[in-house]
mmCIF file as gemmi writes it, N, C-alpha and C atoms, coordinates in Angstrom:
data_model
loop_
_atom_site.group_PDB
_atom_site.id
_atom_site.type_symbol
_atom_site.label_atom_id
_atom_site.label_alt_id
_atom_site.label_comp_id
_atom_site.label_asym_id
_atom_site.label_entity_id
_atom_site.label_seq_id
_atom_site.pdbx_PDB_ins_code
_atom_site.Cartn_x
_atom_site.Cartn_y
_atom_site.Cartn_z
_atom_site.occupancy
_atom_site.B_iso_or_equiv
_atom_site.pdbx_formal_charge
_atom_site.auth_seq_id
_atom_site.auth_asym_id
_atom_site.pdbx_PDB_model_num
ATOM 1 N N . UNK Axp A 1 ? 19.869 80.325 51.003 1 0 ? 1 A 1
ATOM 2 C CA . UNK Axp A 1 ? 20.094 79.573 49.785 1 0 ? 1 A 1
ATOM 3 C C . UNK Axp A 1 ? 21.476 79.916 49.245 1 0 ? 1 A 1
ATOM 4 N N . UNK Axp A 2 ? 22.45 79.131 48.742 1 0 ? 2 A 1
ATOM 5 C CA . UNK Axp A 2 ? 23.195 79.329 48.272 1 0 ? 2 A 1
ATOM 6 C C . UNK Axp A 2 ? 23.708 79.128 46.986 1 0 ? 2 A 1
ATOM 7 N N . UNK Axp A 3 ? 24.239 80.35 46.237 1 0 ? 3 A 1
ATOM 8 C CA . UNK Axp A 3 ? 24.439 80.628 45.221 1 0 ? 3 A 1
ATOM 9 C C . UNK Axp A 3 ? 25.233 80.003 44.753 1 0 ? 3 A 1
ATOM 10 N N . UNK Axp A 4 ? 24.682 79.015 42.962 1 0 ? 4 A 1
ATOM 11 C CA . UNK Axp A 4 ? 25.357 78.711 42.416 1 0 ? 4 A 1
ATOM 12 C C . UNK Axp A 4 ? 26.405 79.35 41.08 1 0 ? 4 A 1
ATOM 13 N N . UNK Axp A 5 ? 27.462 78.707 40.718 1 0 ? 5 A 1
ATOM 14 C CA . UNK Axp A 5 ? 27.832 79.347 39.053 1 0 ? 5 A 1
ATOM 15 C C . UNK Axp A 5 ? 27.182 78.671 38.176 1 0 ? 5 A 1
ATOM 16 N N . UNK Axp A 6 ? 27.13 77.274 38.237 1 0 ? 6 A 1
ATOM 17 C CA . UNK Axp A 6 ? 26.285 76.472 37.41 1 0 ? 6 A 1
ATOM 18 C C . UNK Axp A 6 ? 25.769 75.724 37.741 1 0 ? 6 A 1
ATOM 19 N N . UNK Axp A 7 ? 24.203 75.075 37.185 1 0 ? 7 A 1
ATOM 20 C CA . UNK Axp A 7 ? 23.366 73.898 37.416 1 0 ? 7 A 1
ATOM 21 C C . UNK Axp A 7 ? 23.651 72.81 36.123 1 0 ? 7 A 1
ATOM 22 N N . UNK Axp A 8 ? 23.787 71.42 36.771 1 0 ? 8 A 1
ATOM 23 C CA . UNK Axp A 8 ? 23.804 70.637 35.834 1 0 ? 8 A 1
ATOM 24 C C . UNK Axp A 8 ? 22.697 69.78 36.071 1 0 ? 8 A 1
ATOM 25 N N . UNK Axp A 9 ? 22.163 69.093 34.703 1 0 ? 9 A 1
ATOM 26 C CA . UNK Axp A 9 ? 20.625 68.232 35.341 1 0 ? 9 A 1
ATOM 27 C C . UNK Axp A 9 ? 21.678 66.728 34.69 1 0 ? 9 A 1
ATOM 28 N N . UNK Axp A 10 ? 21.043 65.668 35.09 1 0 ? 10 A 1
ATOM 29 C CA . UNK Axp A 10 ? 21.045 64.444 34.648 1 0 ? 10 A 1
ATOM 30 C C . UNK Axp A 10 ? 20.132 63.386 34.595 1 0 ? 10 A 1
ATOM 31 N N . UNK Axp A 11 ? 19.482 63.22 33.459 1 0 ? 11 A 1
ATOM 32 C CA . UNK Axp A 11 ? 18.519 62.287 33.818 1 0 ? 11 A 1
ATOM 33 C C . UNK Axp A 11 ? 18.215 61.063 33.075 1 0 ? 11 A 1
ATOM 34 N N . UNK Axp A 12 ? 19.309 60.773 32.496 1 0 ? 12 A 1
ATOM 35 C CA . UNK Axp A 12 ? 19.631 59.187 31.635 1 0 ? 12 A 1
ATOM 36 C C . UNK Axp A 12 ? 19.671 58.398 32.747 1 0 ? 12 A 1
ATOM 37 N N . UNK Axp A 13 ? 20.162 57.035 31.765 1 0 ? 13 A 1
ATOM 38 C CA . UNK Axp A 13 ? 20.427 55.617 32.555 1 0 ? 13 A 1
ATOM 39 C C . UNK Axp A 13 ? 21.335 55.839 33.252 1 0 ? 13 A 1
ATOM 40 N N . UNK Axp A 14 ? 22.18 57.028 33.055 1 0 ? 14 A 1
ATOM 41 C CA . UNK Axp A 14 ? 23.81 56.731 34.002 1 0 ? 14 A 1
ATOM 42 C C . UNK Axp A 14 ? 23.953 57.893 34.505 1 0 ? 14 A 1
ATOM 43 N N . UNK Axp A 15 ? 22.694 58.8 35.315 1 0 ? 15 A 1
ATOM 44 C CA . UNK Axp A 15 ? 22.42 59.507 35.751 1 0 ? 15 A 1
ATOM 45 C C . UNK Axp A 15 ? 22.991 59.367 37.152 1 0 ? 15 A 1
ATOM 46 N N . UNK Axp A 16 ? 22.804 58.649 37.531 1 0 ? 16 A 1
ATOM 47 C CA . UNK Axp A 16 ? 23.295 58.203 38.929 1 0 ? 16 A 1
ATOM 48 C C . UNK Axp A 16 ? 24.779 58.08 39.414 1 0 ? 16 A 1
ATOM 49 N N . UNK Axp A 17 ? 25.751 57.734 38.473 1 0 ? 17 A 1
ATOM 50 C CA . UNK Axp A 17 ? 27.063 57.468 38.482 1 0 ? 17 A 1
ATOM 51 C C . UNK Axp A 17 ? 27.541 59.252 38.098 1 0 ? 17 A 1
ATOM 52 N N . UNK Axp A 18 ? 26.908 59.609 37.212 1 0 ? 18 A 1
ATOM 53 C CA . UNK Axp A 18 ? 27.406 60.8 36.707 1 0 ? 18 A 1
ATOM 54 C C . UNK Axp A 18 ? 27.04 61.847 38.351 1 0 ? 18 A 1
ATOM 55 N N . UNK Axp A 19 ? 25.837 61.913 38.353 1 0 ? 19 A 1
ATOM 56 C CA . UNK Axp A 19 ? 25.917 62.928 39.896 1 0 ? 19 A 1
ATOM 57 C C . UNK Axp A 19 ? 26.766 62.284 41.378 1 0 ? 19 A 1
ATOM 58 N N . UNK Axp A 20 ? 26.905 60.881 41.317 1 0 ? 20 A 1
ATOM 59 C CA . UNK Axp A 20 ? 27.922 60.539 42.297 1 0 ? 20 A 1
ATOM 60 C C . UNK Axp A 20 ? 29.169 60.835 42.255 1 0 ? 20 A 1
ATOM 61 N N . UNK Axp A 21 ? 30.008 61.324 40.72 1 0 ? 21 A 1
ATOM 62 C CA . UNK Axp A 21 ? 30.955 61.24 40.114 1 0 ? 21 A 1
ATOM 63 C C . UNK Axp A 21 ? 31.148 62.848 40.541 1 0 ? 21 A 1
ATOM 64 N N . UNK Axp A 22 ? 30.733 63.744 40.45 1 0 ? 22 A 1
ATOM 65 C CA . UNK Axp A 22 ? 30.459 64.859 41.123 1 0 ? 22 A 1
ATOM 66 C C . UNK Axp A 22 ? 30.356 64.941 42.233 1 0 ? 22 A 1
ATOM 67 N N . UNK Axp A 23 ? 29.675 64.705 43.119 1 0 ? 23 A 1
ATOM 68 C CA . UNK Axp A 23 ? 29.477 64.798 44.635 1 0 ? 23 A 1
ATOM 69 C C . UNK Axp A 23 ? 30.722 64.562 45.039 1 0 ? 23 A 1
ATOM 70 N N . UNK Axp A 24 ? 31.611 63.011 44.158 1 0 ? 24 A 1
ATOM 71 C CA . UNK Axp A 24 ? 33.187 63.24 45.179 1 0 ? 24 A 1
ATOM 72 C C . UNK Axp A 24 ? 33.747 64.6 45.008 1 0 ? 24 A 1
ATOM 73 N N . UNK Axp A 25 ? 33.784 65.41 43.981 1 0 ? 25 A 1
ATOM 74 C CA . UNK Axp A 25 ? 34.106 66.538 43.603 1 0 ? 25 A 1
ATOM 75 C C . UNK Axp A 25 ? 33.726 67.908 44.047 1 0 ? 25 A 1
ATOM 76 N N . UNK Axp A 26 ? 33.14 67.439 45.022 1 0 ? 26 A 1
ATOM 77 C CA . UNK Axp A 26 ? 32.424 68.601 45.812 1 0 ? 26 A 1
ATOM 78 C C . UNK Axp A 26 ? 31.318 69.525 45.627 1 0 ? 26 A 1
ATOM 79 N N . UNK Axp A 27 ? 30.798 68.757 44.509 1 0 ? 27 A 1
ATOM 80 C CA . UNK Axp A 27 ? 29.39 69.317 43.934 1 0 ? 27 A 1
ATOM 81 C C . UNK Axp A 27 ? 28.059 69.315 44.946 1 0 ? 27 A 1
ATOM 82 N N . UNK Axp A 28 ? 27.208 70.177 44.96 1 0 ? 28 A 1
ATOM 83 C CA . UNK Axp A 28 ? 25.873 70.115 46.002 1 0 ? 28 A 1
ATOM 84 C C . UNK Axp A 28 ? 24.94 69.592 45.184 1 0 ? 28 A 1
ATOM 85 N N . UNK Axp A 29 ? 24.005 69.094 45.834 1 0 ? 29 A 1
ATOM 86 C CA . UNK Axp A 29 ? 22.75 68.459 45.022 1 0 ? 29 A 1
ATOM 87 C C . UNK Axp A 29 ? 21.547 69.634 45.327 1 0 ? 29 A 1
ATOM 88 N N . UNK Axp A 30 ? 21.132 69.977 44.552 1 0 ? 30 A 1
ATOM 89 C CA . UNK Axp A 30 ? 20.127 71.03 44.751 1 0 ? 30 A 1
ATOM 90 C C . UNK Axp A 30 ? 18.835 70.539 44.435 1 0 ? 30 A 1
ATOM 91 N N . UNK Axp A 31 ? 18.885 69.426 43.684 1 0 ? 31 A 1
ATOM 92 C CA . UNK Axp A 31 ? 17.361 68.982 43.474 1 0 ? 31 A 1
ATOM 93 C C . UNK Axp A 31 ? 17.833 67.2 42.883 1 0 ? 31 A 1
ATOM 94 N N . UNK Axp A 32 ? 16.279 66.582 43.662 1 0 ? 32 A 1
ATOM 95 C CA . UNK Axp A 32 ? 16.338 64.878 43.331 1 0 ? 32 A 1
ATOM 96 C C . UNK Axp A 32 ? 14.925 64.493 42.835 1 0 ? 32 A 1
ATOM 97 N N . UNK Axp A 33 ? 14.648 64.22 41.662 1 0 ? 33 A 1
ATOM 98 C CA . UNK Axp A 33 ? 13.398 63.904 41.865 1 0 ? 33 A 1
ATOM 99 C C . UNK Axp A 33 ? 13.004 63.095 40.953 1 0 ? 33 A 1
ATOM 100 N N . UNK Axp A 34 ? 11.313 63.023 39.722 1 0 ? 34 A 1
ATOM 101 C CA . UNK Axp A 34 ? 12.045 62.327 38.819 1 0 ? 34 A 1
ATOM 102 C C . UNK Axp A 34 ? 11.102 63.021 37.329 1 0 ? 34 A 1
ATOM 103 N N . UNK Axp A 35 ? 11.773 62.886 36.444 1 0 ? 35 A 1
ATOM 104 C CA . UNK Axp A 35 ? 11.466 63.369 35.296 1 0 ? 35 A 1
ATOM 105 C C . UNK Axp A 35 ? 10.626 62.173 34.061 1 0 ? 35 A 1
ATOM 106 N N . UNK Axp A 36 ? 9.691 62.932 33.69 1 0 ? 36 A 1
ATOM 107 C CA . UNK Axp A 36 ? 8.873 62.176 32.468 1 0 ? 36 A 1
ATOM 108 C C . UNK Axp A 36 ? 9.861 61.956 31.403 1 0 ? 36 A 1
ATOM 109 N N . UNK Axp A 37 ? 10.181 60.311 31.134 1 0 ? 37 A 1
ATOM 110 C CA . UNK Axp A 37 ? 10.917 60.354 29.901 1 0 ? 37 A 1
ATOM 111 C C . UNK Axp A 37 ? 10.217 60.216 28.947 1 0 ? 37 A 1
ATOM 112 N N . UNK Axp A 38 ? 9.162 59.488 28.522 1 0 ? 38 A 1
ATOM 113 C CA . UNK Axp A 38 ? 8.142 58.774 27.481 1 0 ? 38 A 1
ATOM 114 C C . UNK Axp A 38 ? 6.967 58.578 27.971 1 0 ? 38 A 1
ATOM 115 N N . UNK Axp A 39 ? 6.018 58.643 26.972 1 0 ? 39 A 1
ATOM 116 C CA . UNK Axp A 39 ? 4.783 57.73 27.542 1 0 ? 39 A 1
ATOM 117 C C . UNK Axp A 39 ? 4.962 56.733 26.419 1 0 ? 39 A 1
ATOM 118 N N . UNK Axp A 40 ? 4.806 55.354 26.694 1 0 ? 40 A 1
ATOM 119 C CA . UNK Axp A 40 ? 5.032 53.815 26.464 1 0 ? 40 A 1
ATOM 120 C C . UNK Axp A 40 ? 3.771 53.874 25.409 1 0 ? 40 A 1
ATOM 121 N N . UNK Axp A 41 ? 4.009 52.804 24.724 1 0 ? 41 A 1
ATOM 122 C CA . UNK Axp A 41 ? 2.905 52.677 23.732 1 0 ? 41 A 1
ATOM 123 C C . UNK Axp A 41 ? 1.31 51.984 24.648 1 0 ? 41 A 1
ATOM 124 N N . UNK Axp A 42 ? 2.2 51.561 26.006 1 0 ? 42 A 1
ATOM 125 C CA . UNK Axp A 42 ? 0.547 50.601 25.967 1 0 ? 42 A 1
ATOM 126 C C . UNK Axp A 42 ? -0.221 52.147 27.294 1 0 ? 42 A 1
ATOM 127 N N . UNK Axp A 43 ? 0.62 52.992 27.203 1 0 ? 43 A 1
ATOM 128 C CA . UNK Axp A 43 ? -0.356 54.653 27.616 1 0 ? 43 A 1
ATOM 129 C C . UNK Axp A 43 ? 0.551 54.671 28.85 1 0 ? 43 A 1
ATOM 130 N N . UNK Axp A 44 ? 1.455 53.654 29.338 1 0 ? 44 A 1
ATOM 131 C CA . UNK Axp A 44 ? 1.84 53.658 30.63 1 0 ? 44 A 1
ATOM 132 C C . UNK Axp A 44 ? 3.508 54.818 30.433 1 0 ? 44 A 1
ATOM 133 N N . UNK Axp A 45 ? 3.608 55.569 31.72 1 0 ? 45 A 1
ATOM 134 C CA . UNK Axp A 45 ? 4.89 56.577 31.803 1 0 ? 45 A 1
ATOM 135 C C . UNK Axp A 45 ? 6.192 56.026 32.271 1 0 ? 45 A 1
ATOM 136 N N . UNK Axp A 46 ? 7.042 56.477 31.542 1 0 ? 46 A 1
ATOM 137 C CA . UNK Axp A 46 ? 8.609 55.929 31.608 1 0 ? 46 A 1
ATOM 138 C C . UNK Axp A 46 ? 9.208 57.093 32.421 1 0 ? 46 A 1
ATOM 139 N N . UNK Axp A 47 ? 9.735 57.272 33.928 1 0 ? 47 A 1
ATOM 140 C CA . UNK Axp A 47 ? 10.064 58.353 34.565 1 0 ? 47 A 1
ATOM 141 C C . UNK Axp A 47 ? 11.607 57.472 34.587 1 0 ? 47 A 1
ATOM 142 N N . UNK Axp A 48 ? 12.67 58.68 34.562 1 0 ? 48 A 1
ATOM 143 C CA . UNK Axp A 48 ? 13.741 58.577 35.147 1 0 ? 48 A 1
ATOM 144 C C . UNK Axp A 48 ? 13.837 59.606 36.273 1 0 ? 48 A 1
ATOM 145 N N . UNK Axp A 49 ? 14.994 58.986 37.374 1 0 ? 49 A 1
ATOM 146 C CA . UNK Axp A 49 ? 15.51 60.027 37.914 1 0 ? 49 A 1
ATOM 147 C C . UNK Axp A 49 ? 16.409 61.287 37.86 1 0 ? 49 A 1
ATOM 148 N N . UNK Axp A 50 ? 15.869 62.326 38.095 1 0 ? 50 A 1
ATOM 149 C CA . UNK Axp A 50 ? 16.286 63.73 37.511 1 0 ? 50 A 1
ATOM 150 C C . UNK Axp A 50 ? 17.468 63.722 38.741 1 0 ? 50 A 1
ATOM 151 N N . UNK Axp A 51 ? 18.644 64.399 39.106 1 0 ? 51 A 1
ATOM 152 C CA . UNK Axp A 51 ? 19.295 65.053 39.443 1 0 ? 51 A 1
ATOM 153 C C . UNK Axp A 51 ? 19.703 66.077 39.17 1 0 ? 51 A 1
ATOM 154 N N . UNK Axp A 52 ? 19.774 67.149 40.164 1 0 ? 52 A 1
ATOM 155 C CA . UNK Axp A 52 ? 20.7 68.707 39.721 1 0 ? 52 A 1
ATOM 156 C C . UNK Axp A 52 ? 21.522 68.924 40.988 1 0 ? 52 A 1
ATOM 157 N N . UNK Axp A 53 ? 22.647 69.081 40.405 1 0 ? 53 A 1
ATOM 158 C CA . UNK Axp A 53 ? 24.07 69.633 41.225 1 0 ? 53 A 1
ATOM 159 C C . UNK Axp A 53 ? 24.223 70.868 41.112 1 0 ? 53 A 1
ATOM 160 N N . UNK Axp A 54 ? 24.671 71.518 41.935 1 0 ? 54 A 1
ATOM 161 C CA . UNK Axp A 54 ? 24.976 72.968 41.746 1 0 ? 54 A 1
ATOM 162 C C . UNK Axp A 54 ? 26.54 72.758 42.021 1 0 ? 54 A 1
ATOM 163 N N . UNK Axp A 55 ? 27.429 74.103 41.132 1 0 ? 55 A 1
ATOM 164 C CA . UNK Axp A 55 ? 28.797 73.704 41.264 1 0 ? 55 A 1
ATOM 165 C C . UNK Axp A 55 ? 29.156 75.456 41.422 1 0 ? 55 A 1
ATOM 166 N N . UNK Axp A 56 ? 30.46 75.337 41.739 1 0 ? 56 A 1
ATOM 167 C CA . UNK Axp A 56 ? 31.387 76.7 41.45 1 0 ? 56 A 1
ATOM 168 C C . UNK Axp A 56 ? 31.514 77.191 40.604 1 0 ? 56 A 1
ATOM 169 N N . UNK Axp A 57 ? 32.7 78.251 39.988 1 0 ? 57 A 1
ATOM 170 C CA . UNK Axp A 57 ? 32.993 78.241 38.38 1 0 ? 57 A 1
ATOM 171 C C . UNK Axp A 57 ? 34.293 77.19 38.263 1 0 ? 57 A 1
ATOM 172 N N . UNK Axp A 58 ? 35.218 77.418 39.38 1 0 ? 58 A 1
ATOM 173 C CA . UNK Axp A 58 ? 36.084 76.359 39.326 1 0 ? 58 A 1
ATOM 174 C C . UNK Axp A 58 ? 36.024 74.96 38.998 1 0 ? 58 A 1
ATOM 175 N N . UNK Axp A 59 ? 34.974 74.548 40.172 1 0 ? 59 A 1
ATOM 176 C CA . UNK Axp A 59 ? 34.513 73.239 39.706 1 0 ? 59 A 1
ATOM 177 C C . UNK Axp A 59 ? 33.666 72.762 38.567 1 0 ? 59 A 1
ATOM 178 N N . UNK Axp A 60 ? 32.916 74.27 38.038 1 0 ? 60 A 1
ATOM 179 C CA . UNK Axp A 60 ? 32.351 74.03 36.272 1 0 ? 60 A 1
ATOM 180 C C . UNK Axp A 60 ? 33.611 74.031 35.399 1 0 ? 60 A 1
ATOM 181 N N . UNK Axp A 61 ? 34.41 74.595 35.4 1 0 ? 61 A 1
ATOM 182 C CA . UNK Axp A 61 ? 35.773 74.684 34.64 1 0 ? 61 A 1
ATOM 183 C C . UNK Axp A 61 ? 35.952 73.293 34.556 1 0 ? 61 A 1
ATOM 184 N N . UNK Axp A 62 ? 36.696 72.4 35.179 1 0 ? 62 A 1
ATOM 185 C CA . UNK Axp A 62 ? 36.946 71.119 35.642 1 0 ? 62 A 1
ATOM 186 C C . UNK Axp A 62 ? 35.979 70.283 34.916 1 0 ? 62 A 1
ATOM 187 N N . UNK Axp A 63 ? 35.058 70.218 35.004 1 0 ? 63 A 1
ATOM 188 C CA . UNK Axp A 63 ? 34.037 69.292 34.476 1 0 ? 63 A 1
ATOM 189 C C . UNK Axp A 63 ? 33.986 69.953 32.944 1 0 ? 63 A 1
ATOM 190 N N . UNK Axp A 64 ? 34.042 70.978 32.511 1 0 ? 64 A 1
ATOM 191 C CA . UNK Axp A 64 ? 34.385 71.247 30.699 1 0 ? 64 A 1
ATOM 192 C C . UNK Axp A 64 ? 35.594 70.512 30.552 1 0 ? 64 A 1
ATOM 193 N N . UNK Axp A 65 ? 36.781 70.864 30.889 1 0 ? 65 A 1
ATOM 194 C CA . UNK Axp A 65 ? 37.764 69.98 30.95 1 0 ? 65 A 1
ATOM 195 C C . UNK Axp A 65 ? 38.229 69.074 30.935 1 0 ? 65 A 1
ATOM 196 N N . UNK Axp A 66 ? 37.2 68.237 31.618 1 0 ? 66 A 1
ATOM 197 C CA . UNK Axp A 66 ? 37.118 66.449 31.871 1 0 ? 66 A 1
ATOM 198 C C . UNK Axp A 66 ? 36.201 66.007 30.794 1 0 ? 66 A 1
ATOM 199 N N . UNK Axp A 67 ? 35.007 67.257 30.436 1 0 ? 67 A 1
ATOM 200 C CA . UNK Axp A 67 ? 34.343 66.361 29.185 1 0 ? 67 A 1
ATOM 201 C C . UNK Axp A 67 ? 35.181 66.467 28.042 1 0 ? 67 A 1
ATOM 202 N N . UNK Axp A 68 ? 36.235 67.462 27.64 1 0 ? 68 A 1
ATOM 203 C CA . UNK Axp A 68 ? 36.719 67.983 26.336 1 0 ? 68 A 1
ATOM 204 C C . UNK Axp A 68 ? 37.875 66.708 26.513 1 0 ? 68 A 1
ATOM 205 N N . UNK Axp A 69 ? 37.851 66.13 27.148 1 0 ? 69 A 1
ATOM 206 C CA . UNK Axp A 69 ? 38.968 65.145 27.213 1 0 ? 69 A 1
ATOM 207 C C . UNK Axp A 69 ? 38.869 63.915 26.941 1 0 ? 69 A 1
ATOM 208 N N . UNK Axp A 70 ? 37.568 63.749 27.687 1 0 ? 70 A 1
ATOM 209 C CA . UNK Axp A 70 ? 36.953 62.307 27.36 1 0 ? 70 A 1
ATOM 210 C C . UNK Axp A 70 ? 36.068 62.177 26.022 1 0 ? 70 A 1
ATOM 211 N N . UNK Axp A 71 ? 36.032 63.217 25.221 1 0 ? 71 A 1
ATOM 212 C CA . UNK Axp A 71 ? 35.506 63.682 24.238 1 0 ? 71 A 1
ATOM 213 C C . UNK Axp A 71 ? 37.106 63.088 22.986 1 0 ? 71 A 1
ATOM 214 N N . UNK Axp A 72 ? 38.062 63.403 23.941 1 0 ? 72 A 1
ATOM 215 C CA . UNK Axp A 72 ? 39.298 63.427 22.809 1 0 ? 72 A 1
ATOM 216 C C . UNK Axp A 72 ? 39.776 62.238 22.723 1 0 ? 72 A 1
ATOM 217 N N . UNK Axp A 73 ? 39.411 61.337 24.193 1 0 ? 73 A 1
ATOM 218 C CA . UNK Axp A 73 ? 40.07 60.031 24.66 1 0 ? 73 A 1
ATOM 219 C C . UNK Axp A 73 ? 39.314 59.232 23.88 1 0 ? 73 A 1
ATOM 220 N N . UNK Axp A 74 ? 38.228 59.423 23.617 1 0 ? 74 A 1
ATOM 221 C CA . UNK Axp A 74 ? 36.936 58.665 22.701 1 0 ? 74 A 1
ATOM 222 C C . UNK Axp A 74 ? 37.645 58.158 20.847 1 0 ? 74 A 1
ATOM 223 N N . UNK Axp A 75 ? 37.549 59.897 20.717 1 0 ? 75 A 1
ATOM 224 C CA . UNK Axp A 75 ? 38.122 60.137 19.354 1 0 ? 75 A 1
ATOM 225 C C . UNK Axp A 75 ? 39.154 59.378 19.114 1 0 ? 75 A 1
ATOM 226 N N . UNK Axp A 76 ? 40.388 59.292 19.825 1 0 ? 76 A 1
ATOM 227 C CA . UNK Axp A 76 ? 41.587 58.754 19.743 1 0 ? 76 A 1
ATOM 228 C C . UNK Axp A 76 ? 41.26 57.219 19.994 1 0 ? 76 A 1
ATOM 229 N N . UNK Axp A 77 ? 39.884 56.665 20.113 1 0 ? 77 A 1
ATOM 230 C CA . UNK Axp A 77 ? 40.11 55.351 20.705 1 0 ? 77 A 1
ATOM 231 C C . UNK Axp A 77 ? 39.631 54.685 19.245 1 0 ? 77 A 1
ATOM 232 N N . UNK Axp A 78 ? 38.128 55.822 18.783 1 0 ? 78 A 1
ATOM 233 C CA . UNK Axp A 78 ? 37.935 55.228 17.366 1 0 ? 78 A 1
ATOM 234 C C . UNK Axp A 78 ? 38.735 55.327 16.362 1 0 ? 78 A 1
ATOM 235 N N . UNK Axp A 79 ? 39.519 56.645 16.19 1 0 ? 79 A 1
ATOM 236 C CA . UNK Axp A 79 ? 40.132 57.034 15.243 1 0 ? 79 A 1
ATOM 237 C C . UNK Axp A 79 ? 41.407 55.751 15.622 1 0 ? 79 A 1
ATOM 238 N N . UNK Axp A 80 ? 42.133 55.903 15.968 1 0 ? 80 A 1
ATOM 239 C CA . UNK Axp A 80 ? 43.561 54.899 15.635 1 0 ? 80 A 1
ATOM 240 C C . UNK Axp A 80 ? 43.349 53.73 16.204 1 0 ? 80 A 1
ATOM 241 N N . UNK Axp A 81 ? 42.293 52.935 16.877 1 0 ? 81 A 1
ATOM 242 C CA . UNK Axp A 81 ? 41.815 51.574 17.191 1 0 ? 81 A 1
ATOM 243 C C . UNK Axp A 81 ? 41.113 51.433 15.618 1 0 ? 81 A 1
ATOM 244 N N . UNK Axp A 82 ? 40.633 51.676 14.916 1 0 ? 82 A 1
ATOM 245 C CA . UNK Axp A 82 ? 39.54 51.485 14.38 1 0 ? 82 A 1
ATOM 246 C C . UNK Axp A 82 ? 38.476 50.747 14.844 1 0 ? 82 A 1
ATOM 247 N N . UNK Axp A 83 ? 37.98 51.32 15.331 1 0 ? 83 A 1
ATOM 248 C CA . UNK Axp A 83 ? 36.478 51.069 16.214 1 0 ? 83 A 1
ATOM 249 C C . UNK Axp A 83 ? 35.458 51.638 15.412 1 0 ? 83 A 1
């Protein structure tokens, strides 16, 4: 088994793009499966698919980095667009 620095899970609607978005990045998939999101009012279960990547520290570095950015690219889009 090989040792990770960090696990990331994903299991929204854009779960799928986000762990592909990784994998180019050289991330491992350590687990696929699928996770209970809700139970529905008429009793029936809402599952998404779970993903977990395992990464480096390097490649966890990188991905703080890329979120603190797109975090800033956001800000800057509402703040001086007024959005």
């Amino acid at each position: 088994m090989k040792n990770y620095y960090h696990l990331l899970s994903f299991d929204d609607d854009l779960a799928n793009d986000a762990a592909n978005d990784l994998l180019k990045e050289g991330w491992d998939i350590v687990h696929v499966g699928t996770k209970l999101v809700k139970i529905l009012d008429n009793g029936q279960a809402y599952y998404n698919t779970e993903y977990v990547l395992g990464g480096t520290k390097n490649q966890y570095e990188k991905y703080l980095e890329d979120c603190q950015q797109s975090e800033l690219d956001y800000f800057q889009l509402m703040f001086f667009c007024g959005y």
